[in-house]
N, CA and C atoms as a LAMMPS dump frame, in Angstrom:
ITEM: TIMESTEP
0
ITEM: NUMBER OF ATOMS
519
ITEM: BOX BOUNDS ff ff ff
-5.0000000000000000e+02 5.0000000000000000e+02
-5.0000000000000000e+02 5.0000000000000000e+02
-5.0000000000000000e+02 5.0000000000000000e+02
ITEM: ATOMS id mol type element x y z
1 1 1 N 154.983 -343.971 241.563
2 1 2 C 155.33 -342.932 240.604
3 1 3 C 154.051 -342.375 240.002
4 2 1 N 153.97 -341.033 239.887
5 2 2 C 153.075 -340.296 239.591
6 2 3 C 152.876 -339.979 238.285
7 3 1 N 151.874 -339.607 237.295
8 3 2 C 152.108 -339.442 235.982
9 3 3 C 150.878 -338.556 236.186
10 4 1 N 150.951 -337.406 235.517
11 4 2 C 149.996 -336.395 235.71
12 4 3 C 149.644 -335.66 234.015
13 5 1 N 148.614 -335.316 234.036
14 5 2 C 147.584 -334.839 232.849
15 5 3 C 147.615 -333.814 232.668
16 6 1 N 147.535 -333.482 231.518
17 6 2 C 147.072 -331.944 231.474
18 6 3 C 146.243 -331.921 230.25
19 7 1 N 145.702 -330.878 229.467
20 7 2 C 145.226 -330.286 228.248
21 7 3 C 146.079 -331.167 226.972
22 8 1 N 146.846 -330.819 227.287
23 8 2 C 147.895 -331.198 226.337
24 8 3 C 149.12 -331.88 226.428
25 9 1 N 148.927 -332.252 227.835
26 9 2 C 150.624 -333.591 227.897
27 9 3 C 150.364 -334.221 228.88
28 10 1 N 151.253 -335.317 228.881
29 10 2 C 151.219 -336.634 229.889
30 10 3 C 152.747 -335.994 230.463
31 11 1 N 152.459 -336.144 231.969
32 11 2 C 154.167 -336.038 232.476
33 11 3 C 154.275 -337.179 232.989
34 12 1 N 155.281 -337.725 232.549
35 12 2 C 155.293 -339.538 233.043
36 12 3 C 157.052 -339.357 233.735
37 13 1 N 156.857 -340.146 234.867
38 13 2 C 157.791 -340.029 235.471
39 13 3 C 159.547 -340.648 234.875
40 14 1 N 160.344 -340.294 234.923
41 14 2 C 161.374 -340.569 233.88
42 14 3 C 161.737 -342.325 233.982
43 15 1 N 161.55 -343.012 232.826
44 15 2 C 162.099 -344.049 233.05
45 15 3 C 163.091 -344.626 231.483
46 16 1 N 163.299 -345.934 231.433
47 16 2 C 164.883 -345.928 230.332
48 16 3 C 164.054 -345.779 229.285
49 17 1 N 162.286 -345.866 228.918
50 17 2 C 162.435 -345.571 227.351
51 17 3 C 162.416 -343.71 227.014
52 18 1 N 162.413 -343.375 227.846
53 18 2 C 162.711 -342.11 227.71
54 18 3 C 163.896 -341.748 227.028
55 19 1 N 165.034 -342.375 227.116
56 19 2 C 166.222 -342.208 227.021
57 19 3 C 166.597 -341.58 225.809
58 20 1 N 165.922 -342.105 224.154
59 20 2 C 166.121 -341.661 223.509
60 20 3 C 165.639 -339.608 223.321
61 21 1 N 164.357 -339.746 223.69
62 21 2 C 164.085 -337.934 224.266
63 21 3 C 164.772 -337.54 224.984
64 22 1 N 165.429 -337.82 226.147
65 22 2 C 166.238 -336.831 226.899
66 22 3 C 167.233 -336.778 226.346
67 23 1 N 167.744 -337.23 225.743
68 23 2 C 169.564 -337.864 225.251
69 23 3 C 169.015 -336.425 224.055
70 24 1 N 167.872 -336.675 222.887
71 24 2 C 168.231 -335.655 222.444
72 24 3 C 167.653 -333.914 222.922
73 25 1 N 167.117 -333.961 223.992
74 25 2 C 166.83 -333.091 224.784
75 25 3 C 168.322 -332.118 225.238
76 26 1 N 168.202 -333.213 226.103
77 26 2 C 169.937 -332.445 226.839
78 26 3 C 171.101 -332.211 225.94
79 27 1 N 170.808 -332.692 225.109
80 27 2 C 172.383 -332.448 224.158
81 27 3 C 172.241 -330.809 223.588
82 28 1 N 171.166 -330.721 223.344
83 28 2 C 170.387 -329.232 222.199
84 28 3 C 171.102 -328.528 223.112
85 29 1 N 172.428 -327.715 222.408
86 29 2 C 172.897 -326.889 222.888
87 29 3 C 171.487 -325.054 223.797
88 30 1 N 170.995 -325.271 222.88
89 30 2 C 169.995 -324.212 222.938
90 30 3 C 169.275 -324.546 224.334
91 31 1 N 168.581 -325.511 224.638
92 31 2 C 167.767 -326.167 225.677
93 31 3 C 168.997 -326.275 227.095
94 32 1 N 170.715 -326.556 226.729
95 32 2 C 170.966 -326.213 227.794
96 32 3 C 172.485 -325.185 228.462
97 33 1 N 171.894 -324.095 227.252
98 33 2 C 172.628 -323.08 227.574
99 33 3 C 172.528 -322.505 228.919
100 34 1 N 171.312 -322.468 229.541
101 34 2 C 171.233 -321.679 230.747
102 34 3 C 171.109 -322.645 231.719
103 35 1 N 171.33 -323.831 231.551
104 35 2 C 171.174 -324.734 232.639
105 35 3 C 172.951 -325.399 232.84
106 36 1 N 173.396 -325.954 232.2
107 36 2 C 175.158 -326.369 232.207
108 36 3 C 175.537 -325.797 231.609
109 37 1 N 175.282 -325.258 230.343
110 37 2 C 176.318 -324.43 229.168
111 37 3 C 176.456 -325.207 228.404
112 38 1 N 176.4 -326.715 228.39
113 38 2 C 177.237 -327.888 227.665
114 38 3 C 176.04 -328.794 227.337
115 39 1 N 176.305 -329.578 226.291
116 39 2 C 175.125 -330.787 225.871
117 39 3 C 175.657 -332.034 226.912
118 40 1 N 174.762 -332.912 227.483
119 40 2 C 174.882 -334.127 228.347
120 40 3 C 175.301 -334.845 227.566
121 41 1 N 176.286 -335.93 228.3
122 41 2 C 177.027 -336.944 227.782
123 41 3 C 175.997 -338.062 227.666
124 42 1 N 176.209 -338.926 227.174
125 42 2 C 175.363 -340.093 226.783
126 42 3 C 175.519 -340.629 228.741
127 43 1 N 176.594 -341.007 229.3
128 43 2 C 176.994 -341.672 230.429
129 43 3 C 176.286 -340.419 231.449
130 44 1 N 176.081 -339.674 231.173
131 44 2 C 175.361 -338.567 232.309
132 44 3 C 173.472 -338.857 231.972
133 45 1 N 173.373 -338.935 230.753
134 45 2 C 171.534 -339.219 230.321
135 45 3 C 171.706 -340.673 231.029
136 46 1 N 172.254 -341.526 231.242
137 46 2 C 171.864 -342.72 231.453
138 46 3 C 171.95 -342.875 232.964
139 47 1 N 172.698 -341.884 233.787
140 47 2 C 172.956 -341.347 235.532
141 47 3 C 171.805 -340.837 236.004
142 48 1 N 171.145 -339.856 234.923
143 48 2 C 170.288 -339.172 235.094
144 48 3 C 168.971 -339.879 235.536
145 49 1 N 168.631 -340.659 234.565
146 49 2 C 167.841 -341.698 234.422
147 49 3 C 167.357 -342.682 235.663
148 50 1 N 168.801 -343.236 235.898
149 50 2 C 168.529 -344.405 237.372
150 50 3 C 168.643 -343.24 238.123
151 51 1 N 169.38 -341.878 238.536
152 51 2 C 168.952 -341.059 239.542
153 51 3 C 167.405 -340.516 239.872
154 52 1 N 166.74 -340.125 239.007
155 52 2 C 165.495 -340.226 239.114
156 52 3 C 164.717 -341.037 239.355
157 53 1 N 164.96 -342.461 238.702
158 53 2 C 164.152 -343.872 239.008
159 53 3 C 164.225 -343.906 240.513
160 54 1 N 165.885 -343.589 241.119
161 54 2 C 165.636 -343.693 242.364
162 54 3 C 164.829 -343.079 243.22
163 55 1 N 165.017 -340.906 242.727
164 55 2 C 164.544 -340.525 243.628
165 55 3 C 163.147 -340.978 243.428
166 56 1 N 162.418 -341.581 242.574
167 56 2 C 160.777 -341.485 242.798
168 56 3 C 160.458 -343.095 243.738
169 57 1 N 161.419 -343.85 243.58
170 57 2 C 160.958 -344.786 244.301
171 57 3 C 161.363 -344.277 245.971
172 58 1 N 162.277 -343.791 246.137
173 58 2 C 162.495 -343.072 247.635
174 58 3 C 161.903 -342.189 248.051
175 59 1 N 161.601 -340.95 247.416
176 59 2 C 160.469 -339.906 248.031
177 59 3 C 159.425 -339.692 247.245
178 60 1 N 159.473 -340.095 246.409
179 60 2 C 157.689 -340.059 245.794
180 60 3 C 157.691 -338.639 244.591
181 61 1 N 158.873 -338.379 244.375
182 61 2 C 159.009 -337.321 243.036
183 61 3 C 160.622 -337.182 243.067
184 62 1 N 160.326 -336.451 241.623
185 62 2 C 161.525 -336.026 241.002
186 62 3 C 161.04 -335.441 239.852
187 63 1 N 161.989 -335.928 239.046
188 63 2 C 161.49 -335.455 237.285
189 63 3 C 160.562 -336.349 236.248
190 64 1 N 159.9 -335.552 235.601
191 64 2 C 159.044 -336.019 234.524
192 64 3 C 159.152 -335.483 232.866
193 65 1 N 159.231 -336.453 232.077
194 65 2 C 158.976 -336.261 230.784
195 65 3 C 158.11 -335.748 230.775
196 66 1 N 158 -334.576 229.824
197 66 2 C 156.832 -334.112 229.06
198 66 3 C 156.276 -334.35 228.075
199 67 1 N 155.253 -334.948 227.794
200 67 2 C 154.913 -335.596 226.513
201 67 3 C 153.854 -335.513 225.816
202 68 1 N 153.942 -334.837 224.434
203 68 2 C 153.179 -334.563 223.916
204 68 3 C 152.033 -335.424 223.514
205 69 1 N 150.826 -335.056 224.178
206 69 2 C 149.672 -335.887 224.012
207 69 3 C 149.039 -336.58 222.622
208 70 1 N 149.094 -335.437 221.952
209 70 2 C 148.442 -335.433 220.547
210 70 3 C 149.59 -336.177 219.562
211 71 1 N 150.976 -335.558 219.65
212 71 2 C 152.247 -336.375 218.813
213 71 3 C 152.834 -337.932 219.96
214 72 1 N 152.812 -338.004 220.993
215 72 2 C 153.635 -338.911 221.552
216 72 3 C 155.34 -338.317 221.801
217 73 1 N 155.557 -337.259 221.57
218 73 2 C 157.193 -336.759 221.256
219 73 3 C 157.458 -336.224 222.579
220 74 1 N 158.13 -336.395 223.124
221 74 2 C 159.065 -335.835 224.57
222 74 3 C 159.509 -334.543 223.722
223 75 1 N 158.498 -333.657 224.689
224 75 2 C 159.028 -332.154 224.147
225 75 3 C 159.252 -331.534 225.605
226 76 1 N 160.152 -331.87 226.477
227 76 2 C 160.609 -331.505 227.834
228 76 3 C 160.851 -331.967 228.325
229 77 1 N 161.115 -331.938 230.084
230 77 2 C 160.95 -332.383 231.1
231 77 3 C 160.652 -331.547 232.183
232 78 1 N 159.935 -331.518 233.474
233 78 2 C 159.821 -330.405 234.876
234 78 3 C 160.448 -332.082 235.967
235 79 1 N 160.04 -330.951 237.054
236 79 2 C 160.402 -331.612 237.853
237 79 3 C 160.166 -330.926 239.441
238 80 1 N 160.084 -331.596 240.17
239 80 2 C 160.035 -331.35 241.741
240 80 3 C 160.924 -332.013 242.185
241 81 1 N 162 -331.316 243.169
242 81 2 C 162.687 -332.419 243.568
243 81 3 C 163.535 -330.545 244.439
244 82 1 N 164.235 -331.358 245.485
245 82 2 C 164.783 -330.422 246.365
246 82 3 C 165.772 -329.837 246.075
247 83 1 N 166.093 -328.414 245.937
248 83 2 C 167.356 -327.384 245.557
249 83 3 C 168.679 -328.286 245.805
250 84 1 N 169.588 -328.575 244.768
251 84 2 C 170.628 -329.095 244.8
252 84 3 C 170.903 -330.585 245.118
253 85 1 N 169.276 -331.23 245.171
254 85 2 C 168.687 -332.652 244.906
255 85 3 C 169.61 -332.557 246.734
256 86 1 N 169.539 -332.177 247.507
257 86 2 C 170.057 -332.52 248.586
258 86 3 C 168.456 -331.569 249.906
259 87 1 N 168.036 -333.368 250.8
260 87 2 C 166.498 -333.235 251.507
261 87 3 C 166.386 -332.13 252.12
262 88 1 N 167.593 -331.291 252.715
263 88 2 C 167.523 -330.214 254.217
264 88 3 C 167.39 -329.139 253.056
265 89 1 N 166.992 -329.116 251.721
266 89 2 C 166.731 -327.375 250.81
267 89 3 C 165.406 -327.521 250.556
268 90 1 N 164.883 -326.877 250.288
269 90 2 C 163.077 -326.544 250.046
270 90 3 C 163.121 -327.321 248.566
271 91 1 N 161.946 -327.431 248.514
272 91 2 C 161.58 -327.914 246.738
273 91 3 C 161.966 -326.889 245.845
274 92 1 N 162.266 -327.476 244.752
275 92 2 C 162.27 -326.861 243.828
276 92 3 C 160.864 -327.237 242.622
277 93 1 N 160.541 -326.307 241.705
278 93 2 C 160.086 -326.936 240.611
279 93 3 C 160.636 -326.066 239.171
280 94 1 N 160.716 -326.852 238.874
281 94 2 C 161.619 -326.582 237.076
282 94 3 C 161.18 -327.582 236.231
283 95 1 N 161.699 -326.685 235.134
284 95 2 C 161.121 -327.379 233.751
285 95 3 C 162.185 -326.752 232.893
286 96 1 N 162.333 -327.934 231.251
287 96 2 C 163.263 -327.789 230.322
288 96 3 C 162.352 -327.736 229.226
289 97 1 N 162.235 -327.264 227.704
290 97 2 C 161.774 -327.579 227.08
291 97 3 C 162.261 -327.845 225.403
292 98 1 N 162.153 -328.228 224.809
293 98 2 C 162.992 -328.542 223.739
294 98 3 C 162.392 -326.861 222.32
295 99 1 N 163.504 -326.475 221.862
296 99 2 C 163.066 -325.294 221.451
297 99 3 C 162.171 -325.006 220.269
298 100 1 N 161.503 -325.872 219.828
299 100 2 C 160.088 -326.162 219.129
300 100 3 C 159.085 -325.982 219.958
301 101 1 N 159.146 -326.304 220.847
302 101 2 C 158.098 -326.514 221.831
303 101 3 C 157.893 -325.601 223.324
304 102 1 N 159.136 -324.443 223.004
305 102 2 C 159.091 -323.254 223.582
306 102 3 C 157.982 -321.896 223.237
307 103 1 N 157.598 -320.811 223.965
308 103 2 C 156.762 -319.845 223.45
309 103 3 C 155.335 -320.097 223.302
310 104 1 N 154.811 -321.57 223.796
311 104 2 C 153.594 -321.814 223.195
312 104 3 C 152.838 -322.668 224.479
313 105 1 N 153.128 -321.975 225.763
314 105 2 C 152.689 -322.269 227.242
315 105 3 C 152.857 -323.587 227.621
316 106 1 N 153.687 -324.168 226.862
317 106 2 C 153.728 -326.079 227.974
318 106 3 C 154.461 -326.04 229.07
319 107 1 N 155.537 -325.199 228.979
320 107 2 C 156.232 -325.283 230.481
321 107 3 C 155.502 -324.366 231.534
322 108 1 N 153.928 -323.67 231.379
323 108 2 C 153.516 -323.293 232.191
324 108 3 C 152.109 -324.376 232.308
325 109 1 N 151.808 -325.131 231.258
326 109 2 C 150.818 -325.849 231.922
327 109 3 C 151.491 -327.09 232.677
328 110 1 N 152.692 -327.122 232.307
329 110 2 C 153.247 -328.645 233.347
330 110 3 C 153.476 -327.938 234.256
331 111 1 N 153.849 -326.627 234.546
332 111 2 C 154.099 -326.198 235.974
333 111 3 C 152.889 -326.297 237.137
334 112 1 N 152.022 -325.687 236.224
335 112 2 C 150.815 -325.557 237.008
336 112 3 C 150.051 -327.334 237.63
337 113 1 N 150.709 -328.101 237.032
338 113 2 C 150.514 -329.589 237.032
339 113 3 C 151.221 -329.926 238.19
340 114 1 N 152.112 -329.57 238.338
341 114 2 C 153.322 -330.081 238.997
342 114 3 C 153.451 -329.604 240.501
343 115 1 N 153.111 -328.118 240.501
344 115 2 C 152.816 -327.415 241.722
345 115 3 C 151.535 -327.816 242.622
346 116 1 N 150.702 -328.265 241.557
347 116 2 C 149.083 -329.103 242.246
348 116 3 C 149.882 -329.952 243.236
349 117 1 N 150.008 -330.74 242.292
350 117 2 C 151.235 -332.327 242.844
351 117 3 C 151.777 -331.857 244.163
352 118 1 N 152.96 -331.036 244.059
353 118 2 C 153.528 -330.215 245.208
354 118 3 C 152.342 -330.029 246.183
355 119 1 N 151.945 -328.894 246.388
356 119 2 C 150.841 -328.616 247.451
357 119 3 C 149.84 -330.131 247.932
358 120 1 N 149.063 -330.167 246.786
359 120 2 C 148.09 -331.05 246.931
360 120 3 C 148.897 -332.405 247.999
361 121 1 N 149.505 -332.944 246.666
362 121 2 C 149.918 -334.538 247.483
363 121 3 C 151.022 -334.448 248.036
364 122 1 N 151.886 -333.741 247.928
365 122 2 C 152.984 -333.554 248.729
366 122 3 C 152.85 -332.859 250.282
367 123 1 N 151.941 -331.914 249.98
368 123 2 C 151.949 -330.757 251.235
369 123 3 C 153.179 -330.054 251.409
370 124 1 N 153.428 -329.907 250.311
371 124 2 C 154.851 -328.71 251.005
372 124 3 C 154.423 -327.611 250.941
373 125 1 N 154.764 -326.592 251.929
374 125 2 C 154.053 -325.032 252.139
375 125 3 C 155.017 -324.006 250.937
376 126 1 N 156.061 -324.026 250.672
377 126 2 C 156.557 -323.387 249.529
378 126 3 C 157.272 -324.325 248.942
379 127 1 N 157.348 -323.468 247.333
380 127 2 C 158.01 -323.416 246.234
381 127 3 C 158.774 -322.711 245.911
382 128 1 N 159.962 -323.173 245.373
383 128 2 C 161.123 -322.423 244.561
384 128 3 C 161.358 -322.396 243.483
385 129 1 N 161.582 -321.757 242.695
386 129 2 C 162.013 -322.03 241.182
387 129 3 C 163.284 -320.832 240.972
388 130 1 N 164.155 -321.868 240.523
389 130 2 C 165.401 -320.881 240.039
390 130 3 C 165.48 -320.959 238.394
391 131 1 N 166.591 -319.792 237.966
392 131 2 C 166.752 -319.812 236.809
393 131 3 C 168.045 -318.964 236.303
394 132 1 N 169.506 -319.219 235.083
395 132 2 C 170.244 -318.431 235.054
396 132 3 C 169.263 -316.965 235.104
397 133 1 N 170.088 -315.938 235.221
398 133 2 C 169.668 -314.586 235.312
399 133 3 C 169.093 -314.088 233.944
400 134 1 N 169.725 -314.993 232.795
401 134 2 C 169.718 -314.674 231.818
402 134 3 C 168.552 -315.228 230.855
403 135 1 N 167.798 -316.215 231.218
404 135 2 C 166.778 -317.193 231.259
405 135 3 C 165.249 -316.331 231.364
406 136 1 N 164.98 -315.307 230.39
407 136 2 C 164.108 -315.174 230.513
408 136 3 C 162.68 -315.212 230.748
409 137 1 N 162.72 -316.767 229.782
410 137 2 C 161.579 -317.333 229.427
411 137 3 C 161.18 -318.49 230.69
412 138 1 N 162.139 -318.663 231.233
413 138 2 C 161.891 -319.38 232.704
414 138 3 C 161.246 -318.091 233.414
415 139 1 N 161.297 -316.978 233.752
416 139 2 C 161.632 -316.219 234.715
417 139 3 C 160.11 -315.718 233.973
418 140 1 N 159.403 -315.59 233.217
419 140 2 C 158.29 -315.088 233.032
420 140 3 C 157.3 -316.515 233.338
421 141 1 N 157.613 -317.776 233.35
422 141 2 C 156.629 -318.841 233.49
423 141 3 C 156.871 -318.657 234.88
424 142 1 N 157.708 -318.361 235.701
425 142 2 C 157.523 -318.265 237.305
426 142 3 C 156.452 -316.835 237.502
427 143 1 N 156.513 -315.951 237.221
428 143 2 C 156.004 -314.918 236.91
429 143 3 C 154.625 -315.531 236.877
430 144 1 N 154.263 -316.072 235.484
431 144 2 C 152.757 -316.664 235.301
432 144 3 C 152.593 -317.248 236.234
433 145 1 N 153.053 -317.948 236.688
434 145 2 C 152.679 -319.323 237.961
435 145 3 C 151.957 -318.267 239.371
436 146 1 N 152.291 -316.545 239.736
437 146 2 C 152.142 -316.186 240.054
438 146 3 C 153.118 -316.459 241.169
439 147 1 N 154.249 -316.7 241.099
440 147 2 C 155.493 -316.703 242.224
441 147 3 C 156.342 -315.222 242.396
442 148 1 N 156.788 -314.833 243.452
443 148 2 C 156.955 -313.432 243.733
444 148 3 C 158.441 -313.724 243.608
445 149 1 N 159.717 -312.856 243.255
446 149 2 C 160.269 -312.551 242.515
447 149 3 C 161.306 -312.492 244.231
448 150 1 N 162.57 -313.236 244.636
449 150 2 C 162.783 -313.147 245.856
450 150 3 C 164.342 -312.832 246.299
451 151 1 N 164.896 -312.549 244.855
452 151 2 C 166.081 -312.175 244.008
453 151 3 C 167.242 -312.88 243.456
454 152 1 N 168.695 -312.494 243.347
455 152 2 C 169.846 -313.36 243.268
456 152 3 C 170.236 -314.313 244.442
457 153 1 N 170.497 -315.836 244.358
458 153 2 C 170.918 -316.775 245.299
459 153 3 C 171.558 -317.31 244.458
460 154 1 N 172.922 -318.085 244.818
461 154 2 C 173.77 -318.732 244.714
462 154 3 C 173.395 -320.519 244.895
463 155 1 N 173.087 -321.129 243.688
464 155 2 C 172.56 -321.918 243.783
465 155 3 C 173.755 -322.911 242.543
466 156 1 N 173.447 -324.361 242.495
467 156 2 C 174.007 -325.384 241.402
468 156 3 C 175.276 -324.726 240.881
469 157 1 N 176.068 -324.233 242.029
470 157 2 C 177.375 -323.545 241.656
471 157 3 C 176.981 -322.131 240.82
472 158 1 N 176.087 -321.58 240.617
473 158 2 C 175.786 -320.333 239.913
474 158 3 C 175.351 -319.394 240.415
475 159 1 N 174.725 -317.749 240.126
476 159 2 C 174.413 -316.992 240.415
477 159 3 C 173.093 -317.52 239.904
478 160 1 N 171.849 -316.945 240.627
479 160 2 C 170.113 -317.819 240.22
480 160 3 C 169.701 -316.739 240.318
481 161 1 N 168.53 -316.516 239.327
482 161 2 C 167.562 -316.184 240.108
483 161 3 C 166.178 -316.783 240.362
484 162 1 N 166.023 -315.944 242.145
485 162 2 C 165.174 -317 242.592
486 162 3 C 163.362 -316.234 242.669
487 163 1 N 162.546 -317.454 242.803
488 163 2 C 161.022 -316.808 242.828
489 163 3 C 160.015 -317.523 243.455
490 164 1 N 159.931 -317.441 244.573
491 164 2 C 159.208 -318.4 245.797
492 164 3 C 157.444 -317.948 245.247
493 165 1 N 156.911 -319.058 245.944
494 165 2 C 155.348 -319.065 246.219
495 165 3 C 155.084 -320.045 247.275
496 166 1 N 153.991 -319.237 248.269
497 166 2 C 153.61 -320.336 248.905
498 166 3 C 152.194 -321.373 248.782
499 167 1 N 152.003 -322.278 249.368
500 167 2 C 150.586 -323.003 248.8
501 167 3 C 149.198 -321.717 248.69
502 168 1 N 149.373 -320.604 250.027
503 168 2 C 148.069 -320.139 250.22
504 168 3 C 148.325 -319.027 248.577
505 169 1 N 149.522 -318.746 248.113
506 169 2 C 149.7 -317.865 247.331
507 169 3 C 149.111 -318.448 245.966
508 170 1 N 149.487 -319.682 245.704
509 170 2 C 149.35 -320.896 244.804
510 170 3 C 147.85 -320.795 244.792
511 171 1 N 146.795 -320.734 245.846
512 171 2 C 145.575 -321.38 245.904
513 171 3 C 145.038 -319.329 245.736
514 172 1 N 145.3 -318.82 245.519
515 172 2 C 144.637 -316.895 245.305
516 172 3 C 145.964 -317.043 243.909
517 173 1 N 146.215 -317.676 243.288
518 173 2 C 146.797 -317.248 241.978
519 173 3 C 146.152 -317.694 240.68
Protein backbone atom coordinates (compact mmCIF):
# COMPACT_ATOMS: atom_id res chain seq x y z
CA UNK A 1 0.00 0.00 0.00
CA UNK A 2 1.08 3.25 -1.17
CA UNK A 3 0.91 6.51 0.83
CA UNK A 4 1.90 9.50 -1.16
CA UNK A 5 3.03 13.28 -0.25
CA UNK A 6 2.33 16.29 -1.25
CA UNK A 7 2.82 20.17 -0.12
CA UNK A 8 0.19 19.81 2.01
CA UNK A 9 -1.28 16.20 2.63
CA UNK A 10 -0.48 12.66 3.29
CA UNK A 11 -2.81 10.29 1.13
CA UNK A 12 -2.68 7.17 3.17
CA UNK A 13 -4.30 4.35 1.85
CA UNK A 14 -7.83 3.69 3.53
CA UNK A 15 -7.65 1.65 6.55
CA UNK A 16 -10.29 1.13 9.94
CA UNK A 17 -8.79 4.21 11.75
CA UNK A 18 -10.00 6.17 9.13
CA UNK A 19 -13.38 5.25 9.85
CA UNK A 20 -14.24 7.93 12.02
CA UNK A 21 -13.29 10.67 8.83
CA UNK A 22 -15.02 8.90 6.25
CA UNK A 23 -18.17 8.05 8.30
CA UNK A 24 -18.23 11.83 8.77
CA UNK A 25 -17.16 12.54 5.25
CA UNK A 26 -19.78 10.48 3.45
CA UNK A 27 -22.65 11.31 5.51
CA UNK A 28 -22.20 15.46 4.64
CA UNK A 29 -25.07 15.64 2.64
CA UNK A 30 -23.16 18.46 0.65
CA UNK A 31 -19.89 16.21 -0.10
CA UNK A 32 -22.37 13.62 -1.47
CA UNK A 33 -24.89 15.23 -3.38
CA UNK A 34 -23.30 14.62 -6.71
CA UNK A 35 -21.91 11.38 -6.00
CA UNK A 36 -25.22 9.10 -4.39
CA UNK A 37 -27.56 11.93 -3.46
CA UNK A 38 -27.72 10.27 0.04
CA UNK A 39 -25.30 10.29 3.24
CA UNK A 40 -23.52 6.55 3.72
CA UNK A 41 -24.80 4.25 6.16
CA UNK A 42 -22.54 3.42 8.97
CA UNK A 43 -22.76 -0.60 7.47
CA UNK A 44 -21.75 0.85 3.91
CA UNK A 45 -18.45 3.13 5.63
CA UNK A 46 -17.46 -0.05 7.22
CA UNK A 47 -17.97 -2.19 3.37
CA UNK A 48 -16.24 0.53 2.08
CA UNK A 49 -13.37 0.19 4.19
CA UNK A 50 -12.53 -3.78 3.93
CA UNK A 51 -13.43 -3.12 0.08
CA UNK A 52 -10.57 -1.01 -0.33
CA UNK A 53 -8.26 -2.86 2.19
CA UNK A 54 -8.94 -5.47 -0.31
CA UNK A 55 -8.58 -3.78 -3.45
CA UNK A 56 -4.99 -2.48 -2.35
CA UNK A 57 -3.84 -5.72 -1.17
CA UNK A 58 -5.02 -7.31 -4.70
CA UNK A 59 -3.99 -4.71 -7.25
CA UNK A 60 -1.87 -2.33 -5.64
CA UNK A 61 -4.54 0.79 -5.45
CA UNK A 62 -7.71 2.03 -4.75
CA UNK A 63 -8.69 4.84 -2.44
CA UNK A 64 -6.87 7.16 -0.16
CA UNK A 65 -7.58 9.45 2.72
CA UNK A 66 -6.62 12.79 2.41
CA UNK A 67 -4.97 14.17 5.20
CA UNK A 68 -4.26 17.19 6.30
CA UNK A 69 -0.59 17.54 6.99
CA UNK A 70 -0.36 20.55 9.14
CA UNK A 71 -4.00 19.64 11.21
CA UNK A 72 -3.92 15.66 11.02
CA UNK A 73 -7.93 15.96 9.91
CA UNK A 74 -9.19 13.73 6.95
CA UNK A 75 -10.35 16.47 4.74
CA UNK A 76 -11.18 13.92 1.68
CA UNK A 77 -10.50 11.09 -0.08
CA UNK A 78 -9.19 10.37 -4.23
CA UNK A 79 -8.70 7.43 -5.54
CA UNK A 80 -7.56 5.21 -8.56
CA UNK A 81 -9.29 2.33 -9.04
CA UNK A 82 -11.20 1.07 -12.35
CA UNK A 83 -14.67 2.66 -13.73
CA UNK A 84 -17.37 0.80 -11.87
CA UNK A 85 -14.48 -0.91 -9.59
CA UNK A 86 -14.96 -3.72 -12.30
CA UNK A 87 -10.79 -4.77 -14.09
CA UNK A 88 -12.03 -4.90 -18.08
CA UNK A 89 -12.91 -0.51 -17.59
CA UNK A 90 -9.94 1.89 -17.76
CA UNK A 91 -8.89 3.68 -14.48
CA UNK A 92 -10.50 6.01 -13.06
CA UNK A 93 -9.17 8.86 -10.76
CA UNK A 94 -11.50 10.82 -8.37
CA UNK A 95 -11.55 12.63 -5.43
CA UNK A 96 -14.19 13.79 -2.56
CA UNK A 97 -13.60 16.59 -0.41
CA UNK A 98 -15.19 17.66 2.73
CA UNK A 99 -16.75 21.28 2.17
CA UNK A 100 -14.25 23.31 4.32
CA UNK A 101 -11.69 22.06 2.51
CA UNK A 102 -13.19 22.72 -0.95
CA UNK A 103 -12.07 25.94 -3.29
CA UNK A 104 -8.60 25.97 -1.90
CA UNK A 105 -6.72 23.38 -4.57
CA UNK A 106 -6.38 19.99 -2.44
CA UNK A 107 -8.37 17.96 -4.70
CA UNK A 108 -6.06 19.18 -7.42
CA UNK A 109 -2.86 18.66 -5.59
CA UNK A 110 -3.96 14.97 -4.61
CA UNK A 111 -4.88 14.58 -8.16
CA UNK A 112 -1.80 15.55 -9.49
CA UNK A 113 -0.31 12.97 -6.76
CA UNK A 114 -2.33 10.33 -7.73
CA UNK A 115 -2.04 10.52 -11.56
CA UNK A 116 2.05 10.44 -10.94
CA UNK A 117 1.15 7.11 -9.07
CA UNK A 118 -1.08 6.13 -12.14
CA UNK A 119 1.44 6.74 -14.98
CA UNK A 120 4.60 6.48 -13.06
CA UNK A 121 4.07 3.12 -10.99
CA UNK A 122 1.22 1.83 -12.44
CA UNK A 123 1.91 2.45 -16.22
CA UNK A 124 -1.45 2.88 -17.33
CA UNK A 125 -1.55 4.89 -20.71
CA UNK A 126 -4.95 6.74 -19.83
CA UNK A 127 -7.03 8.32 -17.35
CA UNK A 128 -10.59 8.91 -16.68
CA UNK A 129 -12.29 11.04 -14.46
CA UNK A 130 -16.04 11.28 -14.27
CA UNK A 131 -18.34 13.59 -12.59
CA UNK A 132 -22.38 14.35 -12.11
CA UNK A 133 -22.93 16.95 -14.96
CA UNK A 134 -23.74 19.14 -12.36
CA UNK A 135 -20.39 18.92 -10.35
CA UNK A 136 -18.68 21.74 -11.31
CA UNK A 137 -15.94 21.94 -9.15
CA UNK A 138 -14.88 18.34 -10.12
CA UNK A 139 -15.13 19.23 -13.75
CA UNK A 140 -12.74 22.32 -13.45
CA UNK A 141 -9.98 20.14 -11.29
CA UNK A 142 -10.12 17.72 -14.41
CA UNK A 143 -9.80 20.76 -16.49
CA UNK A 144 -6.63 21.85 -14.26
CA UNK A 145 -5.17 18.39 -14.38
CA UNK A 146 -5.13 19.31 -18.07
CA UNK A 147 -7.60 16.32 -19.15
CA UNK A 148 -9.59 16.97 -22.42
CA UNK A 149 -13.20 17.12 -22.00
CA UNK A 150 -14.60 13.62 -23.91
CA UNK A 151 -18.36 14.24 -23.09
CA UNK A 152 -21.67 12.54 -21.57
CA UNK A 153 -21.19 8.55 -20.66
CA UNK A 154 -23.39 6.58 -18.77
CA UNK A 155 -21.52 5.51 -15.97
CA UNK A 156 -22.37 4.22 -11.80
CA UNK A 157 -25.99 4.02 -13.10
CA UNK A 158 -25.86 7.88 -14.10
CA UNK A 159 -25.47 10.28 -16.81
CA UNK A 160 -21.28 11.45 -16.29
CA UNK A 161 -19.42 13.56 -17.44
CA UNK A 162 -16.41 12.29 -18.79
CA UNK A 163 -12.56 13.81 -19.28
CA UNK A 164 -9.73 11.49 -20.42
CA UNK A 165 -5.86 12.21 -20.44
CA UNK A 166 -3.26 10.27 -21.60
CA UNK A 167 0.31 9.69 -19.82
CA UNK A 168 2.12 11.60 -22.93
CA UNK A 169 -0.73 14.38 -22.32
CA UNK A 170 -0.07 14.14 -18.42
CA UNK A 171 3.83 14.50 -19.05
CA UNK A 172 3.23 18.22 -21.73
CA UNK A 173 0.58 19.34 -18.97
Amino acid sequence: MTVLTTTRLQLQPFDDHHYDGLRALNTNPEVMRHITGRPETAEETTALIARVKSAWATLGYAWWALIDSESGRLIGSGCIQNIERNPANPLEIGWRLAPDAQGKGYATEAAQAMANFAFDTLKTKELVAVCHPDNTGSEKVMQRLGMTYRGVERWYNTDTTVYVMTKDEWRQA
